[in-house]
N, C-alpha and C positions, 0 to 999 in steps of 0.2 A: 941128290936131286932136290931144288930149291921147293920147297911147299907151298902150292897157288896160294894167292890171298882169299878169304872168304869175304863174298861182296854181299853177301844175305845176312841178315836178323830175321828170323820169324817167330813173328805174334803169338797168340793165343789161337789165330784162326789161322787155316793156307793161307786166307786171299791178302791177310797182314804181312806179306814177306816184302822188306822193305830192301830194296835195290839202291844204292849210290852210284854215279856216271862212272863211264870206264875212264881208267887213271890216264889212259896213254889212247883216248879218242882223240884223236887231233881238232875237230869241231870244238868240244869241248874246253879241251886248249886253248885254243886259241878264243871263244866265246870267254871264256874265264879271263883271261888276260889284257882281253878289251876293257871288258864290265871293271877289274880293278883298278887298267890307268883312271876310268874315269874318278870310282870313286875317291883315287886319291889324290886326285886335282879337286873333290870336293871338299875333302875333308882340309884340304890347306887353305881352299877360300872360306868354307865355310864355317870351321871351328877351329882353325889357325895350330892344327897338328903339330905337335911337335914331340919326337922321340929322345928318351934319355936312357943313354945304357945299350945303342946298338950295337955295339962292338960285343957284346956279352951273347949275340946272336950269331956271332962270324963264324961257322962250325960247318964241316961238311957232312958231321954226325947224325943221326937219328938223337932228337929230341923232344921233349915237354914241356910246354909253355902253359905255367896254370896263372891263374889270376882273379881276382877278383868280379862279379856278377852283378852289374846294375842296369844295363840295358842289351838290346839285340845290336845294339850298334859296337857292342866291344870285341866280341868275334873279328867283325869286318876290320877294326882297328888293329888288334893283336895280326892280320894279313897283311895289312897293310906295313909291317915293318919289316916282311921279309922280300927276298928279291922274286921279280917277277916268275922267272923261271924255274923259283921251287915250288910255287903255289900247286902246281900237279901233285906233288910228293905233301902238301900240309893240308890234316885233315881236321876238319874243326867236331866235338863230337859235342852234339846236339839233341836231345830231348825226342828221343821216338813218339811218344804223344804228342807232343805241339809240335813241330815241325814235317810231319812225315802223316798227318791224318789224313791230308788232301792235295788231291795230283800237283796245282798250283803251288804249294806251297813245300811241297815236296821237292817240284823242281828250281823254284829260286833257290832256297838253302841248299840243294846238291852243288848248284852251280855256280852260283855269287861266293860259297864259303868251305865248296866242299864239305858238304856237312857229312858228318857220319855219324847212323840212325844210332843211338842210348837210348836204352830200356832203366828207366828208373827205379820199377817198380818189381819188374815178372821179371826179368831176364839178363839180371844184373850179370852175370857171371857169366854169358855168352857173350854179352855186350865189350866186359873188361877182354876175356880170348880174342875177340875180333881188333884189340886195342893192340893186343901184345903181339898181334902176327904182324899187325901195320911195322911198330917199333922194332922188328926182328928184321926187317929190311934197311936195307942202308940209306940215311937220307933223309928218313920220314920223320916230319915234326904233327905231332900232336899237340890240338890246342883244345884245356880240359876247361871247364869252370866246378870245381871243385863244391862249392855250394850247391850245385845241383839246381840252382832257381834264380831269377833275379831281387835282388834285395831293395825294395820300396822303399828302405829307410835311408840307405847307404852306406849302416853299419855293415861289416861284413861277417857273416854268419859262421858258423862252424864249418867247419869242412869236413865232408863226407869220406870214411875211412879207403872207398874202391879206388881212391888215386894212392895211396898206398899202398894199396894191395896190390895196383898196377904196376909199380917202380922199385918195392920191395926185394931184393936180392941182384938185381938187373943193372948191367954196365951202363946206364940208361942214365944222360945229364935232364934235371929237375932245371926249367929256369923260372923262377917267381916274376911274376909282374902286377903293378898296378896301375890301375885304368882314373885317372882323375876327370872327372868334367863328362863325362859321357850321360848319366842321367840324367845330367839339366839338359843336354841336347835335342835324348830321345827316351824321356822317363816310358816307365812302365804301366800301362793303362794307355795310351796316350798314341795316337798317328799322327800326329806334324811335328817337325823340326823343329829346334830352338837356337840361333845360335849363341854358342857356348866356346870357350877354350875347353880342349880336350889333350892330356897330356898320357902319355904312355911314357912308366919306370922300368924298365930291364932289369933285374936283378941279377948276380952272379949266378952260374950254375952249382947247383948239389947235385949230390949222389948218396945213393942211399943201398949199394950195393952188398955193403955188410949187416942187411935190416935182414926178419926174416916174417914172412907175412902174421907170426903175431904180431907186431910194428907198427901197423896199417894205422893204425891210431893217429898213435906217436907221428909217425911221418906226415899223418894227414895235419895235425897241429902243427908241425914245426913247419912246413910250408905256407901254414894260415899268418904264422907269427911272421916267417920271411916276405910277404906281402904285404903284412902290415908294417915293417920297419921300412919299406920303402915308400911310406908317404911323407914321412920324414924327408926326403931327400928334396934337395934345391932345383 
């Protein structure tokens, strides 16, 4: 018998039990699928998209797409490169304090990105289970930012060892990506637009199914480095 997914994280308090839409509402669905043609009719007018490396996403697998953390508009982008009708099955995991504190804000990010509620702080390790039951279904792509924050400078930060932890021993393909031009768009501190060329890198996939969660480290760096070798690319 297949094991329901868990759709709750809860807080510190009851009334913090944080809910994400149901996967297979058709409303939902179809609301979702609207919202992204347009944004990605925006994103070709308005910061002249362009993907390199889509073929590295061609998979009917359950997978993880991490990347680099410089604005809220990289999420949207990293969706933006898959096809419309997996967007129900790709769950973007997002910042239980900032995204999920107030009903409005709660529900754009459920719905524009699919967000799914990350405890960064208290509840790291419910946070990561709710990640590994997602991946344990066929299909589901997770989209991590490994940083854990967005980086103001542009450098890109260390990577936090829970993606590690998360893909550690797991038949689970690792895709690296890097996000170019997105912080000039829609830097951080900041609510208006800028336009910008914004380019998304696909990296080949890894696997890390011979690690064993001492590893967490190691994997978390060696995905930092496979992200950064792809700014290098033309």
């Amino acid at each position: 018998m297949k094991k329901p997914l868990p759709n709750t994280i809860s807080g510190d308090h009851a009334s913090a039990d944080i809910r994400y839409p149901d996967k297979t509402g058709r409303v939902i669905s179809v609301l979702r699928a609207a919202i992204a043609i347009v944004i990605r009719a925006l994103l070709r007018l308005y910061t002249r998209f362009e993907i390199v490396g889509h073929e590295n996403i061609r998979t009917n697998r359950s997978f993880v797409m991490v990347a680099n953390h410089s604005s809220h508009l990289d999420a949207v982008c990293l969706l933006a490169a898959l096809p419309i009708r997996k967007l129900g099955r790709a769950f973007s995991a997002a910042a239980e304090d900032y995204f999920f504190r107030d009903l409005s804000r709660r529900w754009i990010a459920s719905v524009v990105v699919n967000a799914l509620p990350f405890s960064r702080h208290h509840h790291v390790r419910e946070s990561l289970e709710v990640c590994r039951d997602l991946l344990g279904e066929s299909g589901t792509i997770l989209v991590v930012f490994p940083e854990g924050t967005r980086s103001t400078t542009g450098e890109i930060q260390a990577f936090r060892p829970g993606i590690g932890a998360l893909v550690a021993g797991r038949d689970i393909s690792v895709i690296p990506c890097y996000l170019e031009g997105t912080a000039r768009v829609w830097p951080k501190g900041k609510y208006l637009f800028r336009p910008h060329k914004v380019r998304l890198i696909i990296g080949e996939s890894r696997q890390y199914g011979s690690c064993g969660r001492a590893d967490a480290g190691l994997i978390a760096s060696d995905l930092r480095n496979a992200v950064l070798a792809l700014r290098s690319k033309p």
